[in-house]
VMD Tcl script that builds the backbone (N, CA, C; Angstrom):
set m [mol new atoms 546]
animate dup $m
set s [atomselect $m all]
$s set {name element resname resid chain x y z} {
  {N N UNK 1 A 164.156 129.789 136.016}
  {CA C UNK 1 A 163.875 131.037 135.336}
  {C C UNK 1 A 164.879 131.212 134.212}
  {N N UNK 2 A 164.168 131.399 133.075}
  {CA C UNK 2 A 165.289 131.138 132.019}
  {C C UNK 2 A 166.171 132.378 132.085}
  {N N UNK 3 A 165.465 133.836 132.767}
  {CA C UNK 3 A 166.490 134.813 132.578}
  {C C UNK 3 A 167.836 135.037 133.440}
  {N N UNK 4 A 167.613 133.949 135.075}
  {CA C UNK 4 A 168.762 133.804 135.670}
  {C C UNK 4 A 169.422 132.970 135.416}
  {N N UNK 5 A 169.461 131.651 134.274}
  {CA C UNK 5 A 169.901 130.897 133.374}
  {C C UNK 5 A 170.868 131.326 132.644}
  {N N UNK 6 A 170.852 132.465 131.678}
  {CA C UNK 6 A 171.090 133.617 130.811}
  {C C UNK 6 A 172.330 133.941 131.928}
  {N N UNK 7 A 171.801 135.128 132.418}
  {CA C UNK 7 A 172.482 135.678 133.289}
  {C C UNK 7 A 173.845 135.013 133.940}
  {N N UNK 8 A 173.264 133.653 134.655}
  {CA C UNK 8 A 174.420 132.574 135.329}
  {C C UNK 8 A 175.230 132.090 133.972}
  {N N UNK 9 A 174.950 131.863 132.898}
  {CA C UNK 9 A 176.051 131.466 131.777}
  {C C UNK 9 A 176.935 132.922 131.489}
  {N N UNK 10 A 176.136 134.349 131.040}
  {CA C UNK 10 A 177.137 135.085 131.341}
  {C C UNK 10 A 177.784 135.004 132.200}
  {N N UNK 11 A 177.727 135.199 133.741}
  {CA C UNK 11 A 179.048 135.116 134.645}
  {C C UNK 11 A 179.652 134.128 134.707}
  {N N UNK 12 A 179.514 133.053 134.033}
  {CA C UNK 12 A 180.407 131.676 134.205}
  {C C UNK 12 A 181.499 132.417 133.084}
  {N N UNK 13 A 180.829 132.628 132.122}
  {CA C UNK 13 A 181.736 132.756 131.094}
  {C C UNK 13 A 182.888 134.118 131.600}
  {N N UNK 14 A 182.048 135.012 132.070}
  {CA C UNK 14 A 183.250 135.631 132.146}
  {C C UNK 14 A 184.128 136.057 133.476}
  {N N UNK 15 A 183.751 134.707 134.089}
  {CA C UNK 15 A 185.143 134.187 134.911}
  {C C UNK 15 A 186.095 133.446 134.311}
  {N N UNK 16 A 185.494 132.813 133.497}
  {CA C UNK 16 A 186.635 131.811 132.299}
  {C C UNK 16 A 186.870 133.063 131.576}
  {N N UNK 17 A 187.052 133.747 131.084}
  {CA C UNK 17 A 187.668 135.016 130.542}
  {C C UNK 17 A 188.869 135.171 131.192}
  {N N UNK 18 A 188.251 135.828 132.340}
  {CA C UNK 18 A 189.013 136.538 133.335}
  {C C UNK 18 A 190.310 135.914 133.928}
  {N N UNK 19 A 190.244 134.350 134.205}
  {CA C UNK 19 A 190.683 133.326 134.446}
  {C C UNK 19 A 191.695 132.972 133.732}
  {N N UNK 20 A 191.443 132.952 132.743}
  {CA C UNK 20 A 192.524 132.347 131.549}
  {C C UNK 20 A 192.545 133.900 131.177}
  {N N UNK 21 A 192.662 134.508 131.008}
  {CA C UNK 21 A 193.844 135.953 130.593}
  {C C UNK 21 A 194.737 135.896 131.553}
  {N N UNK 22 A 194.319 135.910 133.004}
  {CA C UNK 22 A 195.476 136.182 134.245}
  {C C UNK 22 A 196.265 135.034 133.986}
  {N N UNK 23 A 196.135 134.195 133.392}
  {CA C UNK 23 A 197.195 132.885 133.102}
  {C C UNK 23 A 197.865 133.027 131.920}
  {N N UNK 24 A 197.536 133.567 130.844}
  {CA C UNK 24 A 197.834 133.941 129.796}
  {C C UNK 24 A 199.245 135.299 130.339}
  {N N UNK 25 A 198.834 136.027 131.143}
  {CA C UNK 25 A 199.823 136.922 131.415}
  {C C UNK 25 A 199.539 137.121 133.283}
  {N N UNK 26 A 200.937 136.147 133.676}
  {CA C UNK 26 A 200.683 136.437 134.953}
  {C C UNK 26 A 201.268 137.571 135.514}
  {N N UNK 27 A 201.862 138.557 134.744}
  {CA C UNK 27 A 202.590 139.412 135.579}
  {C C UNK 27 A 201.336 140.879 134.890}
  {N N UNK 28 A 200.810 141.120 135.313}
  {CA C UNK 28 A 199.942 142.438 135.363}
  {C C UNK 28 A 199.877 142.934 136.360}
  {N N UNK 29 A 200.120 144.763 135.257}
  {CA C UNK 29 A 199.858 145.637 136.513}
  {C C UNK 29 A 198.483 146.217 136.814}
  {N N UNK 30 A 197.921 146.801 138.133}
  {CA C UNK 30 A 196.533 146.974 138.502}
  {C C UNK 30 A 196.094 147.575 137.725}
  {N N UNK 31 A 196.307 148.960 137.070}
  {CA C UNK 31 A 195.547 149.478 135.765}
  {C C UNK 31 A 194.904 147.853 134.627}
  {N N UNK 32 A 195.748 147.402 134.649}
  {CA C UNK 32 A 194.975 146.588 133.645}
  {C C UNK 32 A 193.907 145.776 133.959}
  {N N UNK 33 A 194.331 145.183 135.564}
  {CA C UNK 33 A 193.303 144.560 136.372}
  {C C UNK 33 A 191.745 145.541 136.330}
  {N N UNK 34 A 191.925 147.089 136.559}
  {CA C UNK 34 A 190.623 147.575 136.793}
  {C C UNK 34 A 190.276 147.626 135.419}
  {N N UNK 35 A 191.058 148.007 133.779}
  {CA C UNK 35 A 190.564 147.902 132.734}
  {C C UNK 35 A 189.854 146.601 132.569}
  {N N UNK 36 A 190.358 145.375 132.789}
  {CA C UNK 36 A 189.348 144.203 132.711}
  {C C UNK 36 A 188.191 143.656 133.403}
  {N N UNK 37 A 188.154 144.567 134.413}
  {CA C UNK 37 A 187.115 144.480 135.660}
  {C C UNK 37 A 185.666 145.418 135.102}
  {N N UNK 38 A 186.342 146.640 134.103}
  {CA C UNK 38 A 185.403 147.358 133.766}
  {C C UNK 38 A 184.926 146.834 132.848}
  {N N UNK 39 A 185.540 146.479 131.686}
  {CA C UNK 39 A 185.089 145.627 130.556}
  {C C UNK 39 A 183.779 144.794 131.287}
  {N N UNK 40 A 184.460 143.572 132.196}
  {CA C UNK 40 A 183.800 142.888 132.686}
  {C C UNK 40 A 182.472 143.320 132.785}
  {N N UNK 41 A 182.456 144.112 134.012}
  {CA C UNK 41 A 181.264 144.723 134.219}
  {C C UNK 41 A 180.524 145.632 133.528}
  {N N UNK 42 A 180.883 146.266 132.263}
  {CA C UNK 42 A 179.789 146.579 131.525}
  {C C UNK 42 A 179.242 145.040 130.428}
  {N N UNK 43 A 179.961 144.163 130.046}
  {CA C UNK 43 A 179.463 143.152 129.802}
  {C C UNK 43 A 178.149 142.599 130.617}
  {N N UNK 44 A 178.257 142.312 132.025}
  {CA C UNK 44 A 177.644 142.055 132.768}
  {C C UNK 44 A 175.935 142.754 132.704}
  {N N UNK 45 A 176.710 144.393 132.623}
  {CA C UNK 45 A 175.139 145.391 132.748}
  {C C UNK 45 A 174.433 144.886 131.467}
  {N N UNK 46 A 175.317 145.126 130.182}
  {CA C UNK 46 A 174.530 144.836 129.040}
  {C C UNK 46 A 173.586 143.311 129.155}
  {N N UNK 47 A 174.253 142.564 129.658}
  {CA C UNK 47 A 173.389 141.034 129.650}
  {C C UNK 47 A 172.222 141.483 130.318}
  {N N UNK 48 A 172.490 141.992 131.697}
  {CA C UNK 48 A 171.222 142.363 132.368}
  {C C UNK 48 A 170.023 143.257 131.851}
  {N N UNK 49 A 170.730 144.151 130.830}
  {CA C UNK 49 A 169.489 144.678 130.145}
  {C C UNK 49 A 169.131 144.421 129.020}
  {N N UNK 50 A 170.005 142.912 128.508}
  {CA C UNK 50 A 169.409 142.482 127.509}
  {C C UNK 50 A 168.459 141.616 127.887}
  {N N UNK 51 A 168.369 141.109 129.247}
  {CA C UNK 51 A 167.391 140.367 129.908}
  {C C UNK 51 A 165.845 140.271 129.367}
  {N N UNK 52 A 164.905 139.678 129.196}
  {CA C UNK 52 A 163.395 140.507 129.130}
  {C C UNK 52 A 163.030 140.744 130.642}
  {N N UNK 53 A 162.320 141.654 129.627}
  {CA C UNK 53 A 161.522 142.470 131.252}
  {C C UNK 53 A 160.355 141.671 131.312}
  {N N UNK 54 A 159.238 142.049 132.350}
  {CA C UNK 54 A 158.249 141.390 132.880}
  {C C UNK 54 A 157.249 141.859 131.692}
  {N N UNK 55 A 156.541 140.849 131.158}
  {CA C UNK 55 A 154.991 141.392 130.458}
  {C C UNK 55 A 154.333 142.008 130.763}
  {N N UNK 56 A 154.099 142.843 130.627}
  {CA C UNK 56 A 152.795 143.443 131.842}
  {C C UNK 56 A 151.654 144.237 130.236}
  {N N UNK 57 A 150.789 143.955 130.705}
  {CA C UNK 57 A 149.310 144.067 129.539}
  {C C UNK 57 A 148.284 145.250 130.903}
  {N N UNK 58 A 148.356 146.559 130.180}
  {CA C UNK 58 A 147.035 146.760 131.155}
  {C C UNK 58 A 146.335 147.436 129.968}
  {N N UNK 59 A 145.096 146.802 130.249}
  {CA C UNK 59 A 143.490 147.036 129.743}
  {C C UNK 59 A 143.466 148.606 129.893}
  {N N UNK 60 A 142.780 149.267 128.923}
  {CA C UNK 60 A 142.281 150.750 128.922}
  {C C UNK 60 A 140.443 150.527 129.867}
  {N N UNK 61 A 140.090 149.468 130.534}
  {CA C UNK 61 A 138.785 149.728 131.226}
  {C C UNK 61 A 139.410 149.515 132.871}
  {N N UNK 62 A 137.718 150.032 133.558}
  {CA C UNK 62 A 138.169 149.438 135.050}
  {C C UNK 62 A 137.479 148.657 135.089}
  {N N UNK 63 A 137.751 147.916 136.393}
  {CA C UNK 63 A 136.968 146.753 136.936}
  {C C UNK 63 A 137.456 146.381 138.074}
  {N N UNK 64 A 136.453 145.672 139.060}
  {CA C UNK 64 A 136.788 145.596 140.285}
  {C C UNK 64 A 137.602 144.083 140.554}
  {N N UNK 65 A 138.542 144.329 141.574}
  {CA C UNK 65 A 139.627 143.167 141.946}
  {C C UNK 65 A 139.127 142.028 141.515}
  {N N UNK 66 A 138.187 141.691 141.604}
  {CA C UNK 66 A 137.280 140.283 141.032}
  {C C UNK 66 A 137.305 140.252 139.498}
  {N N UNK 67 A 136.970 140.941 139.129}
  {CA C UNK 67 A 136.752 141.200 137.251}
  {C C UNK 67 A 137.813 141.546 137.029}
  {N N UNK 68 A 139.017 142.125 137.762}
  {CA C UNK 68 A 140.059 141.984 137.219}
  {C C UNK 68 A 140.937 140.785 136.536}
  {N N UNK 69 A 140.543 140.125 138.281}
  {CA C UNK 69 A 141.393 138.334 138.428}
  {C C UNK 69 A 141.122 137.868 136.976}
  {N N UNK 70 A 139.572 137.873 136.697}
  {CA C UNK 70 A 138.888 137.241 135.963}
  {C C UNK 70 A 139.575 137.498 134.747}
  {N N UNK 71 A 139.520 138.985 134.320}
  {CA C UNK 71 A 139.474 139.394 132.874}
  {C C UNK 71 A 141.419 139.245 132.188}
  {N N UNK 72 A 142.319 139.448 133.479}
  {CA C UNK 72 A 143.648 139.127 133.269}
  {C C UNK 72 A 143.673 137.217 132.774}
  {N N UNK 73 A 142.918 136.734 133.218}
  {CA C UNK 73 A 143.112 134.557 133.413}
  {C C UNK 73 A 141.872 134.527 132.238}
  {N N UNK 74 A 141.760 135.039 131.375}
  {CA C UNK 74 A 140.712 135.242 130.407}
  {C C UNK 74 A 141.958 134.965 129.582}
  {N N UNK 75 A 142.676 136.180 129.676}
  {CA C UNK 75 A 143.825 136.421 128.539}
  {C C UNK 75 A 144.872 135.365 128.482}
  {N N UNK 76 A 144.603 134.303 129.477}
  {CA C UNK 76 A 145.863 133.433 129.826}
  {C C UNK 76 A 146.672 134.565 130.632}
  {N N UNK 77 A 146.586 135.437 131.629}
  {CA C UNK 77 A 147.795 136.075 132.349}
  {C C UNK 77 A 147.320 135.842 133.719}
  {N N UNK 78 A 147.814 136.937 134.299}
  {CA C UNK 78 A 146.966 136.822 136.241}
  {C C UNK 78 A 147.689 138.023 136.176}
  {N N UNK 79 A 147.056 138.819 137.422}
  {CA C UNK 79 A 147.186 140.372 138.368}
  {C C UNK 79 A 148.940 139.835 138.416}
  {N N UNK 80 A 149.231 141.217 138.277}
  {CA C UNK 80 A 150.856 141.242 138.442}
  {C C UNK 80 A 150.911 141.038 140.116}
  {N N UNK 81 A 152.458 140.138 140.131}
  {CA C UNK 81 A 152.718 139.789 141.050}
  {C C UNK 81 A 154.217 140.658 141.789}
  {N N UNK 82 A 153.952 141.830 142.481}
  {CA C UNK 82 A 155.507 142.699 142.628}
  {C C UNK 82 A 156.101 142.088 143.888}
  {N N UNK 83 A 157.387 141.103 143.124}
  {CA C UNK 83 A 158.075 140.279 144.220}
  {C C UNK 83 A 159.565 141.184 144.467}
  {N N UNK 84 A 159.496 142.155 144.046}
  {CA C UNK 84 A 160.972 142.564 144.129}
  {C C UNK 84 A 160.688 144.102 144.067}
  {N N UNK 85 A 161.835 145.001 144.283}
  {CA C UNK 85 A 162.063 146.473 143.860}
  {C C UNK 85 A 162.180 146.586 142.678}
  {N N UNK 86 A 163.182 145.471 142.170}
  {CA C UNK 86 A 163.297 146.032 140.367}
  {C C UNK 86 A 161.827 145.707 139.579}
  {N N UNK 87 A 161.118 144.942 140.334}
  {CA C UNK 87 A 159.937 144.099 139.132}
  {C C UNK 87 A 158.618 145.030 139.550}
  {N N UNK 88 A 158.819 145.570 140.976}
  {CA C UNK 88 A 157.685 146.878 141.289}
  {C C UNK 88 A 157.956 148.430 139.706}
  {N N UNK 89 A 159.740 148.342 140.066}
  {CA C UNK 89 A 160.380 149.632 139.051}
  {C C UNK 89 A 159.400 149.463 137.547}
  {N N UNK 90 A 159.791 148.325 137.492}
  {CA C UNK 90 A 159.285 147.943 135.606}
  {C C UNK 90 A 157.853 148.254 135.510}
  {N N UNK 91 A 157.075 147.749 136.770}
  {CA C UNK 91 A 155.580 147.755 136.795}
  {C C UNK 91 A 155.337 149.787 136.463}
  {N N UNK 92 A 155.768 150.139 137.712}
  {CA C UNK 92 A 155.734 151.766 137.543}
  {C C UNK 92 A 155.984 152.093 136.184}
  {N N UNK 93 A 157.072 151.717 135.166}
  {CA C UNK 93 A 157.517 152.733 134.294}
  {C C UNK 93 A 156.103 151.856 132.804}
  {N N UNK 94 A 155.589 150.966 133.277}
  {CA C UNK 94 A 155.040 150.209 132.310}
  {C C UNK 94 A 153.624 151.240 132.368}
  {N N UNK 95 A 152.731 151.148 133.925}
  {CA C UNK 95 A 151.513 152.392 134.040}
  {C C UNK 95 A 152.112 153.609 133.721}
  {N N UNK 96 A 153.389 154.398 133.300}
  {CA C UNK 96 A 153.748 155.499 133.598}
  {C C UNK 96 A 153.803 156.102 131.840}
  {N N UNK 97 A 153.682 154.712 131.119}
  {CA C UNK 97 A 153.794 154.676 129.833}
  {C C UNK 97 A 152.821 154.107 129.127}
  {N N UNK 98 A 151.629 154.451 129.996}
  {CA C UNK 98 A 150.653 153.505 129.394}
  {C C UNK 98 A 149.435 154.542 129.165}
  {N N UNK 99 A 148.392 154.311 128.555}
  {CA C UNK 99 A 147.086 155.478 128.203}
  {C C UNK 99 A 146.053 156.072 129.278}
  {N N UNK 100 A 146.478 154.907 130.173}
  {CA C UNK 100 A 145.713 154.912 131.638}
  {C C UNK 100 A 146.477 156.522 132.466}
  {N N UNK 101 A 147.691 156.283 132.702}
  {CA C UNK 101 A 148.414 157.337 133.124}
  {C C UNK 101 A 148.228 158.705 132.341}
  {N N UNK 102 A 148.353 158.888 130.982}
  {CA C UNK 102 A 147.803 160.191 130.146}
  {C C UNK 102 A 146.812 160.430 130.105}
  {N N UNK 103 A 145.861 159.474 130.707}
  {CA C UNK 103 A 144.087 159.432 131.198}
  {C C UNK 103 A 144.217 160.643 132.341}
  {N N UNK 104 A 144.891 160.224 132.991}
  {CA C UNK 104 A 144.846 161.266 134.477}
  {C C UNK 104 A 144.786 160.060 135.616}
  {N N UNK 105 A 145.242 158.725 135.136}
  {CA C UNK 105 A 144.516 157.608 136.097}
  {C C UNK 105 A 146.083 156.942 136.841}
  {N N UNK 106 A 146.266 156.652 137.800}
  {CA C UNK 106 A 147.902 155.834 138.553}
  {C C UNK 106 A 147.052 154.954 139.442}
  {N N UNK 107 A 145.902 154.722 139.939}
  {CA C UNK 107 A 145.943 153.645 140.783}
  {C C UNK 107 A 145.649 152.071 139.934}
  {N N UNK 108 A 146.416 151.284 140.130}
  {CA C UNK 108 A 146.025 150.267 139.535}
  {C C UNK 108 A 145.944 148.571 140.650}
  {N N UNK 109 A 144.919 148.007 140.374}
  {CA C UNK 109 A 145.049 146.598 140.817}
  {C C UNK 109 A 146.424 145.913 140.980}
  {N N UNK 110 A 146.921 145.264 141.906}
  {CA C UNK 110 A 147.604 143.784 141.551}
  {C C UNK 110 A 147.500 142.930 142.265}
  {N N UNK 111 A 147.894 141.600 142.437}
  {CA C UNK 111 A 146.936 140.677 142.129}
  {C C UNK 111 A 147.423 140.068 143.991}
  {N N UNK 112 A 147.697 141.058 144.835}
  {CA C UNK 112 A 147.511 140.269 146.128}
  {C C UNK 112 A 146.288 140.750 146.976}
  {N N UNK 113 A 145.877 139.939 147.974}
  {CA C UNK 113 A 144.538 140.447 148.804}
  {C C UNK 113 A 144.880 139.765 149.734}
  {N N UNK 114 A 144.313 140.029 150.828}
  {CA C UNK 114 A 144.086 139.229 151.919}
  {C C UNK 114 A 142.800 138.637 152.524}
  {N N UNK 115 A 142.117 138.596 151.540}
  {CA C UNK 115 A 141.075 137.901 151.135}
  {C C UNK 115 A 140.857 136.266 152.248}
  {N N UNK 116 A 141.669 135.785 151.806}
  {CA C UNK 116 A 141.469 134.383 153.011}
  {C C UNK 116 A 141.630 134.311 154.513}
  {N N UNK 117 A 142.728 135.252 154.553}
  {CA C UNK 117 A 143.422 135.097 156.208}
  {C C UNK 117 A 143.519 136.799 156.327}
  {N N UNK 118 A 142.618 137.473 156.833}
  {CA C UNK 118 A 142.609 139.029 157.258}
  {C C UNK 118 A 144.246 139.211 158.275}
  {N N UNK 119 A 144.613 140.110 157.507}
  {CA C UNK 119 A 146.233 140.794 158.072}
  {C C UNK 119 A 147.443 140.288 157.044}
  {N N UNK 120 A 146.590 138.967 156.806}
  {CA C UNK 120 A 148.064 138.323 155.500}
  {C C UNK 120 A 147.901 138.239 154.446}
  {N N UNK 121 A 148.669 138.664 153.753}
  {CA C UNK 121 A 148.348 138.965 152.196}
  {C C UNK 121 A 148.864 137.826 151.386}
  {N N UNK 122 A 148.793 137.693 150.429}
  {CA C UNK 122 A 149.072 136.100 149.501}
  {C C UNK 122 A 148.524 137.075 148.200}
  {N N UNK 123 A 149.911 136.567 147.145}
  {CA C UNK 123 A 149.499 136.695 145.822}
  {C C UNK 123 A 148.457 136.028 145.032}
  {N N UNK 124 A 147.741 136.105 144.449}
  {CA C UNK 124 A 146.709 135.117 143.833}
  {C C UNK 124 A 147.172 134.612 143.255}
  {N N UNK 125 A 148.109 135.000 142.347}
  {CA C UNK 125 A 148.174 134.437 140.987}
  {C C UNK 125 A 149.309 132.976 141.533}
  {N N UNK 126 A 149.913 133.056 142.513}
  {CA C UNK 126 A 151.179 132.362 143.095}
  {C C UNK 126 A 150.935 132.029 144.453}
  {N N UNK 127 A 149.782 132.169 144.903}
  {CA C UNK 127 A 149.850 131.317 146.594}
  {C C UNK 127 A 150.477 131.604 147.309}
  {N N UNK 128 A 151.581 132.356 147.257}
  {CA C UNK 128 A 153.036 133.313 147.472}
  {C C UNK 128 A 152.832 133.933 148.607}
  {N N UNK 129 A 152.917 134.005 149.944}
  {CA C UNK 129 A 153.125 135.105 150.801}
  {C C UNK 129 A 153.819 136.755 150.603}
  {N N UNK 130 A 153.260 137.746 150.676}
  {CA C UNK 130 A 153.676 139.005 149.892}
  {C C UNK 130 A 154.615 139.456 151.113}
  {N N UNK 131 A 156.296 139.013 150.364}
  {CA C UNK 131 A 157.283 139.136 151.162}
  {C C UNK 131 A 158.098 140.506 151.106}
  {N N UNK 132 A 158.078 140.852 149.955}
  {CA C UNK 132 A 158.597 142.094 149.354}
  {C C UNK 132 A 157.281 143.039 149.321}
  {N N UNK 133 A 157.091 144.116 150.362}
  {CA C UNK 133 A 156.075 145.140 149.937}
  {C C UNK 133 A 156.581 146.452 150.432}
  {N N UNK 134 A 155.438 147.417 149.866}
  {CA C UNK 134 A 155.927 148.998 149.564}
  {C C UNK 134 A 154.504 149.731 150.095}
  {N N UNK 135 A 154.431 149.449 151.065}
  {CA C UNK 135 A 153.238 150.012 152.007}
  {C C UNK 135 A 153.268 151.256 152.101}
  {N N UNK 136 A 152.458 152.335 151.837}
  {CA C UNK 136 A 151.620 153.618 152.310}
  {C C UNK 136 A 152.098 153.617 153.868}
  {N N UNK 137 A 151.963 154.809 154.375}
  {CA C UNK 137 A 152.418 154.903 155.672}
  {C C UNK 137 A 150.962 154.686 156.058}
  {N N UNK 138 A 151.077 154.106 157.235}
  {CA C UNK 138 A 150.134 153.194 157.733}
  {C C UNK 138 A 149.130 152.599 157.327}
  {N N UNK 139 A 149.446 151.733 156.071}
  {CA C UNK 139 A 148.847 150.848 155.611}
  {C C UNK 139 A 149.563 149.489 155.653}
  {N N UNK 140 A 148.709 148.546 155.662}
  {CA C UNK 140 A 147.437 148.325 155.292}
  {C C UNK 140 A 146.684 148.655 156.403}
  {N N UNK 141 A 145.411 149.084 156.248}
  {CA C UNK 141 A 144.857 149.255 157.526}
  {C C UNK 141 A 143.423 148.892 157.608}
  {N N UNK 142 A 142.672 148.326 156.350}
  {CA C UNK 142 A 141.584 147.487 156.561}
  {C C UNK 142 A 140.943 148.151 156.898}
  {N N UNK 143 A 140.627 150.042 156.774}
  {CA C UNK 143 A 139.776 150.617 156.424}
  {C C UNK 143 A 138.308 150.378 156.480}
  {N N UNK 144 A 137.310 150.694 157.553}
  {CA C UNK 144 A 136.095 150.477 157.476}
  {C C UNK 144 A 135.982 148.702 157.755}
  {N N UNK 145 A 136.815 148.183 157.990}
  {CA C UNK 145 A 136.703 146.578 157.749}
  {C C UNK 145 A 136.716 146.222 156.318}
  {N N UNK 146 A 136.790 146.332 155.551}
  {CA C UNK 146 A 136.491 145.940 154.054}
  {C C UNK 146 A 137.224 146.165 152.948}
  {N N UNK 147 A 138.449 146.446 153.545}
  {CA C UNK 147 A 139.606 146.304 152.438}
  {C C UNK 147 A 140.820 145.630 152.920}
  {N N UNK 148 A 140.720 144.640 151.679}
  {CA C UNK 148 A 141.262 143.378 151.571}
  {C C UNK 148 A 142.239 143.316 149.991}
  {N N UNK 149 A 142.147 144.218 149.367}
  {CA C UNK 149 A 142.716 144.021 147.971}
  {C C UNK 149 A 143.604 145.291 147.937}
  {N N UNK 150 A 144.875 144.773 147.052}
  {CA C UNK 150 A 145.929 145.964 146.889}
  {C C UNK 150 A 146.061 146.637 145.627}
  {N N UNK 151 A 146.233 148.028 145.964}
  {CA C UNK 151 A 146.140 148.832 144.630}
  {C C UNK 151 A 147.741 149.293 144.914}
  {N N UNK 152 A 147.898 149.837 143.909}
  {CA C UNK 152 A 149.428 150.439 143.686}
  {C C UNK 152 A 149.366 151.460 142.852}
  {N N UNK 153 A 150.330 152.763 143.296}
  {CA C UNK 153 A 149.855 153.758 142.601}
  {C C UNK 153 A 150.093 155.268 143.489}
  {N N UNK 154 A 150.491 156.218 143.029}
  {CA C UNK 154 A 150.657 156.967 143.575}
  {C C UNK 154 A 149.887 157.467 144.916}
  {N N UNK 155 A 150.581 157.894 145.964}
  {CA C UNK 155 A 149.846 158.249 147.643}
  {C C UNK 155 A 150.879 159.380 148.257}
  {N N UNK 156 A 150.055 160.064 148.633}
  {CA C UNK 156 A 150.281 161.427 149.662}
  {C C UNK 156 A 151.753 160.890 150.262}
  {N N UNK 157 A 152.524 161.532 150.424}
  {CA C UNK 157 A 153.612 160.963 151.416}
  {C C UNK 157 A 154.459 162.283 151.795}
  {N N UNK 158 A 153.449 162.173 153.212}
  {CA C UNK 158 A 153.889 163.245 153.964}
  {C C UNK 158 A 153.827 164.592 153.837}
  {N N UNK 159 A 152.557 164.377 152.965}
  {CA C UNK 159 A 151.913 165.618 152.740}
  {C C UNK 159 A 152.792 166.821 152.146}
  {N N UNK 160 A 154.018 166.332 151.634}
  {CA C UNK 160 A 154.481 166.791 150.657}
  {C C UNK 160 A 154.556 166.692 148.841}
  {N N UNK 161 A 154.545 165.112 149.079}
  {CA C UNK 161 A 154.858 165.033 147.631}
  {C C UNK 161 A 154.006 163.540 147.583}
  {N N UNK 162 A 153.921 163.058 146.195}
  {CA C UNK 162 A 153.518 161.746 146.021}
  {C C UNK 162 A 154.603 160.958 145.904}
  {N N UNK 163 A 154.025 159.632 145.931}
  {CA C UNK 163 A 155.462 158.665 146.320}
  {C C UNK 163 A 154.790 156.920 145.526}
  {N N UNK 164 A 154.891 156.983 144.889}
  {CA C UNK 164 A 154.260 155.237 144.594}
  {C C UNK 164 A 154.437 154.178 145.265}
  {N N UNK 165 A 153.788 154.186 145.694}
  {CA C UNK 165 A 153.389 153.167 147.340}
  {C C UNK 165 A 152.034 152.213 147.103}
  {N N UNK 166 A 151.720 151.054 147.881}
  {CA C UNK 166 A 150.505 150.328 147.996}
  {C C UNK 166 A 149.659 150.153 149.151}
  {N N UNK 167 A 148.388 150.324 148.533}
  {CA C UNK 167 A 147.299 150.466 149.611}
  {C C UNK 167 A 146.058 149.376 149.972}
  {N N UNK 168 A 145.959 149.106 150.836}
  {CA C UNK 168 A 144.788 148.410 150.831}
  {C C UNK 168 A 143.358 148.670 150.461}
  {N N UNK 169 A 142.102 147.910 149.479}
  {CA C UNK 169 A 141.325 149.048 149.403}
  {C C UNK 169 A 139.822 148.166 149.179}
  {N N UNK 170 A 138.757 148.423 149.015}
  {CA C UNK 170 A 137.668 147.615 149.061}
  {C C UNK 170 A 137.747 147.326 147.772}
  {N N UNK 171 A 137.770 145.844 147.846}
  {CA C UNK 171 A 138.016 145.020 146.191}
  {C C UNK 171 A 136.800 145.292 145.507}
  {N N UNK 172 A 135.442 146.243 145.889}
  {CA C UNK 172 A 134.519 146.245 145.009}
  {C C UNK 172 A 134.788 147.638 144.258}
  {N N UNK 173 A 136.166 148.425 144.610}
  {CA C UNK 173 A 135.864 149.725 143.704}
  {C C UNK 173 A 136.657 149.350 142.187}
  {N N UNK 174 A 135.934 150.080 140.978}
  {CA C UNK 174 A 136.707 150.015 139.962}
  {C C UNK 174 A 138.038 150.955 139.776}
  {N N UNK 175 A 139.243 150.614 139.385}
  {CA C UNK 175 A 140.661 150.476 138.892}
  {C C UNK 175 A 140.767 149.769 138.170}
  {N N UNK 176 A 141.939 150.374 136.852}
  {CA C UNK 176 A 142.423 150.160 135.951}
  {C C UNK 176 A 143.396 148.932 136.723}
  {N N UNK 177 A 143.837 147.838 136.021}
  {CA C UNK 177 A 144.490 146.836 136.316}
  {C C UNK 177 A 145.928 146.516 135.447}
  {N N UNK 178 A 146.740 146.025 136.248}
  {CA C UNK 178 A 148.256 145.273 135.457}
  {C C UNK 178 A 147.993 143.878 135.568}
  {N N UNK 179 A 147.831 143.013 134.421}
  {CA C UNK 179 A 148.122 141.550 134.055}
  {C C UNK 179 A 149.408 141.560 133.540}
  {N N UNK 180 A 149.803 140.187 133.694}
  {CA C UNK 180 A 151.358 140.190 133.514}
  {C C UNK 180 A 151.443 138.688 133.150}
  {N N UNK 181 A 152.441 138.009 131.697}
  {CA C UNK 181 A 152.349 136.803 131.458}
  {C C UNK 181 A 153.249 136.048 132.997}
  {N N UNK 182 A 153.212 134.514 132.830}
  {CA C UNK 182 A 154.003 134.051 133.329}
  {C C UNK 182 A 154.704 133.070 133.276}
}
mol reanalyze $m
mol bondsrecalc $m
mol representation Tube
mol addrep $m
């Protein structure tokens, strides 16, 4: 991944910083230690948000989990794949900023189902077992028998407030979708 590439040459480098100053002056006192620690670490944040973020492309139509797959691998992309908390975060603020959301619309496709093996989910786009997830309270639950595909997108939680969570849901209803390069 070229961006943990990036990332791993920043921290190499600035252990060789860090490294050769404390040799440069071995007698320091701790104020200076935490001044170079801070330096450090806003160096660090900045790399990380100079990072790129994930592509993510969503279409102003709906279409069902199938015509999604389709219409994202049309574009050369595939259904976003949310392997992490931070890469779910980006997905949220990407629908949250998108025409779909000022539509009045938050549920959107991505690209896992459990389509082959009922109970286990697998990314499409990656063959991937869906290791990292953000389940609805008691979901998935395969509903009627016939939901097999995951939407993401705001859900009741606890009948207080909404909470952006993922649901299982019948891959024939239309939702707005996230494609994402890779």
């Amino acid at each position: 991944n070229n961006q943990t590439g990036k990332m791993q040459k920043v921290i190499a480098l600035l252990v060789i910083v860090a490294v050769s100053s404390s040799l440069q002056n071995p007698v320091e006192t701790e104020s200076q230690t935490e001044v170079q620690l801070e330096v450090h670490q806003s160096e660090v944040e900045s790399a990380a948000e100079a990072a790129p973020q994930p592509n993510f492309v969503i279409p102003f139509f709906t279409a069902n989990w199938y015509k999604s797959v389709e219409y994202c691998n049309y574009l050369g992309l595939r259904l976003a794949v949310i392997d992490s908390r931070e890469k779910e975060a980006s997905l949220y603020a990407a629908v949250k900023d998108s025409d779909i959301y000022s539509n009045g619309s938050n549920l959107v496709w991505v690209g896992a189902s459990d389509l082959a093996d009922e109970g286990s989910f697998h990314w499409h786009g990656t063959g991937k077992r869906v290791v990292y997830s953000n389940w609805a309270d008691r979901q998935p639950d395969n509903g009627e028998k016939i939901e097999h595909c995951v939407e993401a997108g705001l859900h009741e939680y606890h009948r207080l407030s909404m909470k952006w969570q993922w649901n299982d849901r019948d891959c024939r209803v239309n939702r707005y979708f996230v494609c994402e390069g890779y």
